[in-house]
N, C-alpha and C positions, 0 to 999 in steps of 0.2 A: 345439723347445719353448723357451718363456721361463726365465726363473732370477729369482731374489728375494735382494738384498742385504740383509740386516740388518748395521748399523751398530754395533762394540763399541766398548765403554769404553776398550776399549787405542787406539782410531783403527784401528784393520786393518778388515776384511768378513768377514764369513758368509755364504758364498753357496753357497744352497740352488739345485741344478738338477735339471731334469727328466731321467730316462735318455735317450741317442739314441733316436729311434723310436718315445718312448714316446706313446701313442696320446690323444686327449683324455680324462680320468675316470680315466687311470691315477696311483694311488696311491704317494709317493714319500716313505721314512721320511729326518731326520737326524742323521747321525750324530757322536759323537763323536770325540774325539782318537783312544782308544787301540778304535772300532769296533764300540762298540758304542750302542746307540740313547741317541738322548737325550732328556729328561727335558725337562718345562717349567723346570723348574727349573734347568737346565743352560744351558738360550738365556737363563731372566733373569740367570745369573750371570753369562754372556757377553757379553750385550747390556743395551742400555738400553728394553729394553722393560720397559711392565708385563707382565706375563703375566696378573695377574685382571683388568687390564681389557682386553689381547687376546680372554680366555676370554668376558667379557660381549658386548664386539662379537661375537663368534662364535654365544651366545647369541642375540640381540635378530636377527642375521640371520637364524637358524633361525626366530625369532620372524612374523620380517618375512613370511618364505618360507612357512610354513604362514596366515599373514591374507591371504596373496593367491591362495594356492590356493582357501582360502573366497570370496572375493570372485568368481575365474573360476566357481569351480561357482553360485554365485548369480546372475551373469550368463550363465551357459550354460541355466538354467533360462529366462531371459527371451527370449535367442536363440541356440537352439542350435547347437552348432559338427560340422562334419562334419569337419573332415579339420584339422591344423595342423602345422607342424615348420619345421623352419630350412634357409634355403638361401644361400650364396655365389651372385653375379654372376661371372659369365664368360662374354665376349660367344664368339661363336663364330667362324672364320676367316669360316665363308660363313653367310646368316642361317637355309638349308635346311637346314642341318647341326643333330643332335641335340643336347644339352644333354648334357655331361660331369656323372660323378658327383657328386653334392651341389652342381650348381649350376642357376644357372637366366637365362634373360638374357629381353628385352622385344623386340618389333615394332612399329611403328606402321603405320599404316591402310595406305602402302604395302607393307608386307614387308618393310623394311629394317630394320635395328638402330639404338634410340634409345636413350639414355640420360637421357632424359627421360622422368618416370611418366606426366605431364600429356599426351601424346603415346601412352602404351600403348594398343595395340590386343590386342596378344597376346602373352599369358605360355606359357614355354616350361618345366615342371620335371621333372629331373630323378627318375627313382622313388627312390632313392636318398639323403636330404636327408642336411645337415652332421653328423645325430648317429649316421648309418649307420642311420636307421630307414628301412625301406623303405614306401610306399605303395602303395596299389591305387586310391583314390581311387574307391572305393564311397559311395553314397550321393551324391555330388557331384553336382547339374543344373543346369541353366540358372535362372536365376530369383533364386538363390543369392548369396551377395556374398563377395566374396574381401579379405583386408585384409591388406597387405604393408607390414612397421613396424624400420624402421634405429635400435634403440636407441639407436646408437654418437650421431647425430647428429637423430633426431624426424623425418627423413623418411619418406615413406609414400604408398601409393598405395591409394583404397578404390573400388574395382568392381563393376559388378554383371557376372554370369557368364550371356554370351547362349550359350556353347557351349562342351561339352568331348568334346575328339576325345580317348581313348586310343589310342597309337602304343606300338611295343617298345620297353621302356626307358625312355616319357617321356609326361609328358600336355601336351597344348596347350589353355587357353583362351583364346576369345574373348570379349572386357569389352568393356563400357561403363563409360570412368572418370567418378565421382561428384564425388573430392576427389580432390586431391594435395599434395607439395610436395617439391622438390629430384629426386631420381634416385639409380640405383644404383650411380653412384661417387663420391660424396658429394657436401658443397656446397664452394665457395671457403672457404678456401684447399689446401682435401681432395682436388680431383676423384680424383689419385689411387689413393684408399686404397680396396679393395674392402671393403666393408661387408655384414656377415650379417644376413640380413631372419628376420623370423618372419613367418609367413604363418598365417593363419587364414579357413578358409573356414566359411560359418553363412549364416543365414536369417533373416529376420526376421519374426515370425509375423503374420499378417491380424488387421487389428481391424475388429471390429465398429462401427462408425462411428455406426450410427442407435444405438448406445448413450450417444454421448458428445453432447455440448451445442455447434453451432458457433456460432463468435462473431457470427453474423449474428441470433443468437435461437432459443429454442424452448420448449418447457414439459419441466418436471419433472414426474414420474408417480410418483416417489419421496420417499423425507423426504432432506432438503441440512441436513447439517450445516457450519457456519462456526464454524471456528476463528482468522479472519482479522477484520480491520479489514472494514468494507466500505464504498465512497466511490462515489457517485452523483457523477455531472457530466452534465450537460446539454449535448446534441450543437447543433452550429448554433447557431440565435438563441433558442435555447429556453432558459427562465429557469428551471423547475421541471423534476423529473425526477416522474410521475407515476405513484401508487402506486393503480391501480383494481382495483377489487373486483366480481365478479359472481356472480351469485346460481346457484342448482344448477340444473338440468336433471332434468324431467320423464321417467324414464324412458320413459315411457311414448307422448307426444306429443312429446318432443324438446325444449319448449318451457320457456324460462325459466322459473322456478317462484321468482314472487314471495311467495307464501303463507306465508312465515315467514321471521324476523330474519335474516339474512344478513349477512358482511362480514369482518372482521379481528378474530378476539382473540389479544388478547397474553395468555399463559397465564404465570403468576407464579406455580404453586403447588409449585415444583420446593424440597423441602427444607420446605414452609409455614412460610420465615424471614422473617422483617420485612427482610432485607438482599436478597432478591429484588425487585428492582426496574427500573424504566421508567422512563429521567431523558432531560428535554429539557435542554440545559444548553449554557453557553457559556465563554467566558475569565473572568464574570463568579462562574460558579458555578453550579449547578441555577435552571433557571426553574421547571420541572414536575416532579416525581419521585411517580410511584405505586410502592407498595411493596406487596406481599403477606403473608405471613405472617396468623395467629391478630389482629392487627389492621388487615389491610387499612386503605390510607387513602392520600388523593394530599396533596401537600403544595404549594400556590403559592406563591412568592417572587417572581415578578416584579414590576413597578411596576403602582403602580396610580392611573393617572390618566385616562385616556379614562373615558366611559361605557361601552363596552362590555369595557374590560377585564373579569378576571377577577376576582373577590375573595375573601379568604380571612377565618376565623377572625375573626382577630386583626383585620382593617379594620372587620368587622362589627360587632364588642362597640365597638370606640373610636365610630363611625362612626351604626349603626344609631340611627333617633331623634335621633340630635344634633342641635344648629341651631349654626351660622356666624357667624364675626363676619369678614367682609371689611375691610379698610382699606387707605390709602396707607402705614402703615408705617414714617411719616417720612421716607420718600424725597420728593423735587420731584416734585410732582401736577400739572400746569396748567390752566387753561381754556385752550378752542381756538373761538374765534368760528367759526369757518368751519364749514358746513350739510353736512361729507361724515363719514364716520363718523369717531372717536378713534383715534388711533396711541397705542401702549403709554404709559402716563403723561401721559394727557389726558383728560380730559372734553369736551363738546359740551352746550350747550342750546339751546332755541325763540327764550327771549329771554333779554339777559344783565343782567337785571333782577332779583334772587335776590326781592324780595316779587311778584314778576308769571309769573316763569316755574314753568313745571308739569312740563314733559317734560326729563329726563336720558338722554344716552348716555356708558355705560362701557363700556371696553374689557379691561382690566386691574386687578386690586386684588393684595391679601399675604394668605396667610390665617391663623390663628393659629401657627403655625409661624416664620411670613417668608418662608415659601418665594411665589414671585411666582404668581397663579394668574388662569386665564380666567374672566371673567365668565360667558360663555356655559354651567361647567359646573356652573353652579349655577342654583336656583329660588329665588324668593322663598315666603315664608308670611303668612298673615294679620296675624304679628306683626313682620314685618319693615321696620326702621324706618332711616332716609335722615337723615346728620347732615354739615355741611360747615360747617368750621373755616376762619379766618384768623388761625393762632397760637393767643390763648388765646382770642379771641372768634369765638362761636358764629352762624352765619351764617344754617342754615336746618338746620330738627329736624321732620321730618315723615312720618307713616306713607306707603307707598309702593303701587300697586297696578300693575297691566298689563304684571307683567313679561315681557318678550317681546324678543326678536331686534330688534334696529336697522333702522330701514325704511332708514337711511344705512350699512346694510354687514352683511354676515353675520357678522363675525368681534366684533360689538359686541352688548351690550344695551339696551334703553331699559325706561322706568317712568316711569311719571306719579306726580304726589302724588297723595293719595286725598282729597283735599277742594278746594274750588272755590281754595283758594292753601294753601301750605306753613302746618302748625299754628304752629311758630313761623319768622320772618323778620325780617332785618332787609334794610330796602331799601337795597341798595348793589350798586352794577354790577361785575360780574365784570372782572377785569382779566386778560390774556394776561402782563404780567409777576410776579403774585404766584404763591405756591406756597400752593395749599392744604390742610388735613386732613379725608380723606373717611370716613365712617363706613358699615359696611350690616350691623346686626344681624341674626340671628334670619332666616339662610340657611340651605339645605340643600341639599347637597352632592347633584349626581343621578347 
C-alpha cells in the first residue's frame, strides 16, 4: 500500500501509512504524538494545510461523485448496461491458459497475445474483477457491445460482442472492434505500467427509423416546431429554393380538389399583439412587415420607382392626382443631331430648326426633388406644356401631344407640338455646343 506525506511547519513529515496487508477500502485513523487520534485540528496545527478548505474539496468531491452517478443512471435509461467492474491486464505465460484473479488480457484473430485493442479478437475475464466482485455474466449476448476504458491514460477499446463462451472461472468473448486507441500497457513513454480498465457491457436499443426524416427528404405527418434559424441554399445551378403549395385530396376520387382557396397562411394571431408579425427585411431594414394584432395592417418601406412597384399610404396622398414638373435642373442639357435615340443629358430632334421642328426625343429629365428620373415613367396630359431655354432667353413654349416611346430607342420618349409649329418660337438652329434649359409641366407620374 502507498503512504501520504504531509509537509510541517517545523520542515520534518507526517507520514500517514497504510497497515501491511491492508486490503483496498481499508480504513486507516492518525495518530497522535502521545496515541491517541487526531483531530483536524491537530494536522492544521502540525501542518500547513488549510483543513476548511481540505473539508470543501472533500465536500465538492462527494458533490462531484453523486452528479455522475445521476448522469450513469440517465444514460443507463438510454442504454442499458448488463454487466460492469474493473479488471488489471496480465497477459498469461501461454495464451490457452486461463485468466488469473481480477485480471484479464486480449487475443487477436490468430490466438496469440496482443497488446494492441485495435487488433482484439478476444477478451479473456477473469470472474473475479479488481474490487473482489464476482460475475456470472447473466444477461450478456451477442449483439451487445462491450467498452473497456484506462482512466489512468483515455485508452479504450469499444466492441461489439459476436459470442460468449462461459468456462470455470472465466468468460471469453468474441468482438468485433468498432473504435480504439493505444492497449493495455499503456502508451509511450508508459508501456510498462499495467493500467486498470473498467469494462462496461450494454446494448443499444433499436430505433425506429421510418419515424425519423432522412436527409434525402420526406414529409411530416405531424406539426415541426423550430426553435432554430432556418437557411435555404440552393443545390447545383439552382438560383431559388422552391416553396410549392398543393391543394387537398378528394377523399373520395383521390383527385386534387381545386374547389376552394387553398395555399399558405401565415397565422399571426398568437397573443392578438400588434408585435406579432411577418417582416421581409434586409441590412437596410424591413421592406414588408405585416403585423397582427386588434389592428392588423402591412406596412411597405421599400422604394418606390418602377411601375409596378409597390405603394404605400404615404406615396398615395403626396402622389395621387398630382401633375409634374420635369426639367434639366441646371445641370448641361445638350442637343444631339444625330437620328439614333438620346444618351442621358441629350435631347434629339427631326430638324434642328426650333421655328420648323415639331418632333422631340428625351431621355432623361430631374424631378421636383432633383433626384434624376426616366422619362419613359411618366405620361403626359392635356395640360402638359414643352419649354426650352438658352439662359434667360426663351426658345420654344408650346403645348405638347403623342406622347409615346421613341421610334429611335426604347429607353427614350418622343412628342410632337400640338399645332402645325411651336405656339411660341424663335428661329434659331440648335447647336451641339450650347447647354440648354428644358421645361415639361403638368406630368403624371405612372
Amino acid at each position: 500500500m502507498g503512504a501520504i506525506n504531509i509537509g510541517s511547519r517545523g520542515g520534518g513529515n507526517v507520514k500517514v501509512s497504510a497497515p501491511d496487508g491492508a486490503k483496498a477500502g481499508t480504513e486507516v485513523t492518525l495518530p497522535k504524538h502521545n496515541g491517541t487520534l487526531a483531530t483536524l485540528e491537530d494536522i492544521q496545527d502540525l501542518t500547513d494545510l488549510d483543513v476548511n478548505a481540505l473539508v470543501e474539496v472533500v465536500d465538492q468531491v462527494e458533490e462531484n461523485k453523486q452528479n455522475i452517478i445521476e448522469l450513469e443512471e440517465e444514460i443507463e435509461a438510454l442504454a442499458p448496461t448488463f454487466d460492469r467492474g474493473h479488471w488489471d491486464y496480465k497477459a498469461p505465460a501461454n495464451p490457452t491458459d486461463s485468466p488469473e484473479e481480477a485480471t484479464y488480457f486480449i487475443l487477436d484473430e490468430a490466438g496469440t497475445l496482443t497488446t494492441e485493442f485495435s487488433k482484439t479478437s478476444e477478451i479473456l475475464f477473469h470472474n473475479d474483477d479488481a474490487t473482489e466482485a464476482t460475475h456470472t455474466w447473466a444477461g450478456v449476448e451477442e449483439g451487445q457491445y462491450i467498452e473497456m476504458f484506462d482512466d489512468k491514460d483515455g485508452e479504450f477499446v469499444l466492441a461489439e460482442i459476436d459470442e460468449v463462451t462461459l468456462e470455470v472461472g472465466y468468460a471469453k468473448f468474441t468482438v468485433t472492434v468498432k473504435q480504439s486507441e493505444g492497449g493495455p500497457l499503456g502508451m509511450p513513454p508508459d508501456f510498462d505500467s499495467v493500467h486498470r480498465v473498467r469494462i462496461k457491457i450494454f446494448e443499444i436499443p433499436e430505433v425506429d427509423i421510418t419515424t425519423l426524416m432522412p436527409k434525402s427528404g420526406g414529409t411530416f405527418t405531424g406539426k415541426v416546431t423550430h426553435t432554430k434559424d432556418i437557411e435555404t441554399k440552393p443545390a447545383g445551378t439552382n438560383t431559388f429554393v422552391n416553396l410549392k403549395t398543393f391543394p387537398p385530396k378528394n377523399p373520395v376520387t383521390d383527385e386534387w380538389d381545386y374547389s376552394s382557396q387553398f395555399g399558405l397562411n401565415v397565422d399571426l394571431d398568437m397573443g392578438n399583439s400588434g408585435y406579432n408579425a411577418f417582416k421581409f427585411s434586409n441590412r437596410a431594414g424591413d421592406i414588408l412587415a405585416v403585423n397582427g394584432g386588434s389592428t392588423p395592417a402591412a406596412k411597405y418601406t421599400g422604394r418606390i420607382t418602377d411601375k409596378q412597384h409597390l405603394v404605400n399610404k404615404e406615396y398615395v396622398d403626396a402622389n395621387a392626382g398630382a401633375l409634374h414638373t420635369l426639367h434639366s435642373g441646371g445641370n448641361t442639357f445638350k442637343f444631339n443631331s444625330s437620328s439614333n435615340a438620346p444618351n442621358d443629358n441629350y435631347f434629339t430632334t427631326v430638324s434642328s430648326l426650333t421655328s420648323s421642328n415639331k418632333e422631340w426625343h428625351f431621355k432623361n429629365l430631374w424631378d421636383y426633388t432633383g433626384i434624376g428620373v426616366l422619362c419613359k415613367n411618366y405620361e403626359a396630359t392635356p395640360g402638359s406644356v414643352f419649354e426650352l431655354w438658352q439662359g434667360q432667353t426663351l426658345l420654344v413654349k408650346t403645348a405638347i401631344r403623342d406622347w409615346m416611346t421613341s421610334a429611335r430607342g426604347s429607353t427614350a420618349m418622343q412628342f410632337h407640338c400640338s399645332g402645325y409649329k411651336p405656339t411660341v418660337y424663335g428661329a434659331v438652329y440648335l447647336s451641339e455646343s450650347v447647354s440648354y434649359g428644358v421645361i415639361l409641366t403638368n406630368m403624371r407620374k405612372k
